[in-house]
N, C-alpha and C positions, 0 to 999 in steps of 0.2 A: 808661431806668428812671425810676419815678416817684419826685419827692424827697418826703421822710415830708409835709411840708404839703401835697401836690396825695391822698394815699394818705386809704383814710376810717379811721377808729379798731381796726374790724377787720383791716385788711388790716398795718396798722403790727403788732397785735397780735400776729398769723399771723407774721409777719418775723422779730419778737422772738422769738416760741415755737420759731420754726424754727431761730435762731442758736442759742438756750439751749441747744439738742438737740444740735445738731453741737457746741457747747463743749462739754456736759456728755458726749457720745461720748470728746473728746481730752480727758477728764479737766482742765479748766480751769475751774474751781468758781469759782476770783476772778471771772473775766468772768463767769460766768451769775450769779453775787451781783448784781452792779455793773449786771446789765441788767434784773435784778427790782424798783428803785426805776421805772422805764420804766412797765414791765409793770403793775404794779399802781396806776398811774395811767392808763392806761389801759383797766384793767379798773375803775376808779369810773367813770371817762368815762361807760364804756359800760352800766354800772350801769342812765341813764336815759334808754336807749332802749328802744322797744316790741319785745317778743320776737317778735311775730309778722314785723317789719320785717327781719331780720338771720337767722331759724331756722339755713339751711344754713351760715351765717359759725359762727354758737355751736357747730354741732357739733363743725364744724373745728375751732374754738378747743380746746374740750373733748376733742377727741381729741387733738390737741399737750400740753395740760394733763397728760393722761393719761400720753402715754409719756414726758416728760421728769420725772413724780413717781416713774416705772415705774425710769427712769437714775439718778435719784438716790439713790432706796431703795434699791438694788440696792448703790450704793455706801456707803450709810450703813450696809449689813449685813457688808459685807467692811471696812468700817473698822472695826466693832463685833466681829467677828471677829479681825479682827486683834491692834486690842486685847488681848483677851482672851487671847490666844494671849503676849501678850508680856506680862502679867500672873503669864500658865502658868509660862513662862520665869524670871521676876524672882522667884516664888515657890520653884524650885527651886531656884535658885540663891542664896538665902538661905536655903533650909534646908542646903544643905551647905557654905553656905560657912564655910572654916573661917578664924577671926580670927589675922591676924599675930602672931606674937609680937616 
């Protein structure tokens, strides 16, 4: 396996995006935090290369890009549900609750 210095900025990127995916599958949101300082230095990297040099890499990227904003929103709407839901709860249960005497 190639170590990240022999790999060209794409391919690390692809890596990254691939790891994020399978973390953000097993629900481990620290790790995919922790690997987006990476990622987004490697996306200036890449910032100034010529698009015509890299096209089929960019897709690839943009399609990783894709599903792991796909996993996260997903989860930011059942957390945002959730939420809510326990808001639902905290609400009823202050309206009946009745104070000690």
């Amino acid at each position: 396996m190639d170590s990240k210095e022999d790999q060209n900025p794409f391919d690390q990127l692809e890596g990254l995006l691939e790891k994020q995916i399978q973390l953000a599958t097993q629900n481990k949101y620290a790790d995919v935090e922790s690997i987006t300082e990476t990622t987004n230095s490697l996306v200036k990297q890449l910032s100034n290369k010529k698009p015509d040099d890299f096209k089929q890499k960019q897709e690839r990227i943009l399609q990783l890009y894709k599903k792991l904003d796909l996993i996260l929103s997903a989860e930011k709407k059942l957390v945002k549900d959730q939420q809510q839901q326990a808001d639902n709860v905290r609400k009823i249960i202050n309206t009946y609750h009745i104070p000690s005497r």
